[in-house]
N, C-alpha and C positions, 0 to 999 in steps of 0.2 A: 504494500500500500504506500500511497505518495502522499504530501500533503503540499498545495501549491495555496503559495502567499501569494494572496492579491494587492498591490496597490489598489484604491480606488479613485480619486481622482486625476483624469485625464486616460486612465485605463478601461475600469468597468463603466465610465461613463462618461458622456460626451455633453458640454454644457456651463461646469463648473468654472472653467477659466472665461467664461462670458460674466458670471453673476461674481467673481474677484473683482472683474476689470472693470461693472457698473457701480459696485460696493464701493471701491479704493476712491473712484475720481469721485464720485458723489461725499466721502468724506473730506476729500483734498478741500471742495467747494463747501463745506461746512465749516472745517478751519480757517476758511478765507484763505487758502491758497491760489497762487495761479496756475501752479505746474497743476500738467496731466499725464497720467501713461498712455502711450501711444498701442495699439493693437502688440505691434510688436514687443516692446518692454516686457507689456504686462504675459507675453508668450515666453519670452527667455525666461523668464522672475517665477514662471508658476512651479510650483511644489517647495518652493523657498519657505520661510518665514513671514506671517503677514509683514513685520516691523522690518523684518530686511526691504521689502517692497521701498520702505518710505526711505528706507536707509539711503538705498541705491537711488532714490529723486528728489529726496533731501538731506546731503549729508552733510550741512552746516547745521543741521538740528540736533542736537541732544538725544541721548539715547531714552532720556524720559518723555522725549515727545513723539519720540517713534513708536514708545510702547503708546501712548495716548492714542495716538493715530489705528494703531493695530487695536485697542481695544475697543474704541467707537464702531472698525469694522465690526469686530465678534459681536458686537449688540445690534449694528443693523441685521445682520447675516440672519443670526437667531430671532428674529423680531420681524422679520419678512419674509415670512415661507412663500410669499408669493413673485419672488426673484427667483427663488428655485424653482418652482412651479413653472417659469416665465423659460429658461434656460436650461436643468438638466435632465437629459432622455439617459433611458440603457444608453450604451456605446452599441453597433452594431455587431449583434451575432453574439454578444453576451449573455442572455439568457439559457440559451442553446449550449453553447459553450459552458456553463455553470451547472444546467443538468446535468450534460452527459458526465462531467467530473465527480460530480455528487452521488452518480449512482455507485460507484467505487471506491472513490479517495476522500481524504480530508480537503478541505481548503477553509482561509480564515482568510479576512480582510484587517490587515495592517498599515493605519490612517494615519497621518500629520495632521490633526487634526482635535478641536475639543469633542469630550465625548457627549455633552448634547447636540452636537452637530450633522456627530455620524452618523446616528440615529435617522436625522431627516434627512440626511442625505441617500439614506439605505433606501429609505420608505419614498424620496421622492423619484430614485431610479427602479421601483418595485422589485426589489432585492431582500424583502422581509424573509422569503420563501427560506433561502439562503441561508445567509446569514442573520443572525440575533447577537445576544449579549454573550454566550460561547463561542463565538469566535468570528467576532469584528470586534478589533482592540482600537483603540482613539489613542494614539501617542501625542499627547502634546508637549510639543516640544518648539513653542513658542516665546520661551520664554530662557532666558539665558541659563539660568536654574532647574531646569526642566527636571524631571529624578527619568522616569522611565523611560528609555530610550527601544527604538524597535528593535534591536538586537536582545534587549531582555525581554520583550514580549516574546519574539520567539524564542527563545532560549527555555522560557518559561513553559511557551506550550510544548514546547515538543516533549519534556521532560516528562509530560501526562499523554502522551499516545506514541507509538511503537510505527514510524515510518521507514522505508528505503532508501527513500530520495526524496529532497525537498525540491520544490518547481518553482520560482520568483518571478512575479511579471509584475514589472514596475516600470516608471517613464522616465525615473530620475535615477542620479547616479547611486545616491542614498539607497535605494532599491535596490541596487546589483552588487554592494556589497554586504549585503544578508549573509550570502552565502555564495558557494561554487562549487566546482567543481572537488572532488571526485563526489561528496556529499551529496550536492545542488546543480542545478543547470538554471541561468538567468536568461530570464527573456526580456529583451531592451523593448518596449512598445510606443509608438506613436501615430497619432489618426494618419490617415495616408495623406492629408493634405499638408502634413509637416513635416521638418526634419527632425530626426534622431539625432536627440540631446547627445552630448561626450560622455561618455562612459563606457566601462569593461562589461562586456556581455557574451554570452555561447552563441546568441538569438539576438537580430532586429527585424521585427515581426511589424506588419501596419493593418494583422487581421485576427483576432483574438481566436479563429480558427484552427491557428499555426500549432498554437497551444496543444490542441489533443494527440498530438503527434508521440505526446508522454503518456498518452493513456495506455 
């Protein structure tokens, strides 16, 4: 048996880096800022740190007002379920793709993410079926201090079920050193309309299809 670690945003689903990049400038314009991220920016920046975002378009600001910026996003984010609603679908072929592994293997979604977030993020890509509170882990690691790190989520689960081989499909770099080889095989993933971020990978995949190739 296998257990494949999902990233979820920009992987199991398509959408998310529209409602950052509505969220981020709409707070720039709250602060009274002038800057804005540009399509592209906010495409390099995605799977970052919200507070790196402002980092990286405002670095004569303080790092207390970066977390300010980051944390007015997390209260729009949470407080507008109708931006998700507006922006995130499955990714295509992800449903499909999650049964067939489901009927066999383990798999768990390991997020950058707060854990009341994941939750609606789970529930607005209807991914309940799935996964739950057993295995979709919220790693936030937003904050300089953060404790849990995704390397101890999985370290953690694995310690409680009896796998082969672990399967990684993530978009960022962060993702593809989970694990590797001889252990792991990483799959580098990105929508097809973009390019594959820099990172060490077995796999860069732009069909979550590719995937079952480990079933």
């Amino acid at each position: 048996m296998k257990l494949f670690v999902w990233d979820f945003h920009g992987v199991l689903e398509s959408g998310t880096e529209n409602t950052v990049f509505e969220i981020s400038n709409q707070v720039l314009e709250d602060f009274g800022y002038r800057e804005r991220f540009t399509r592209q920016e906010n495409h390099d920046l995605f799977g970052r740190k919200w507070y790196e975002y402002y980092e990286y378009l405002l670095p004569a600001q303080n790092h207390e007002r970066h977390m300010s910026l980051q944390q007015a996003s997390f209260v729009m984010s949470d407080s507008r379920p109708d931006l998700m609603e507006k922006h995130i679908r499955p990714n295509d072929h992800a449903h499909d793709v999650l049964a067939t592994i489901a009927a066999s293997h383990h798999q768990i979604i390991i997020s950058n993410t707060k854990p009341s977030s994941l939750e609606l993020f789970i529930k607005a890509a209807h991914m309940t079926t799935y996964f739950g509170p057993a295995n979709a882990f919220a790693v936030d690691m937003h904050h300089r201090d953060s404790g849990r790190s995704k390397h101890d989520v999985l370290r953690d689960y694995l310690a409680s079920v009896a796998v082969d081989k672990v399967v990684t499909i993530g978009d960022s770099p962060s993702d593809m050193v989970l694990t590797g080889p001889p252990q792991g095989v990483r799959y580098l993933y990105a929508h097809p309309d973009r390019v594959h971020k820099t990172a060490a990978a077995d796999f860069r995949i732009s069909d979550l299809r590719d995937v079952l190739r480990e079933i």
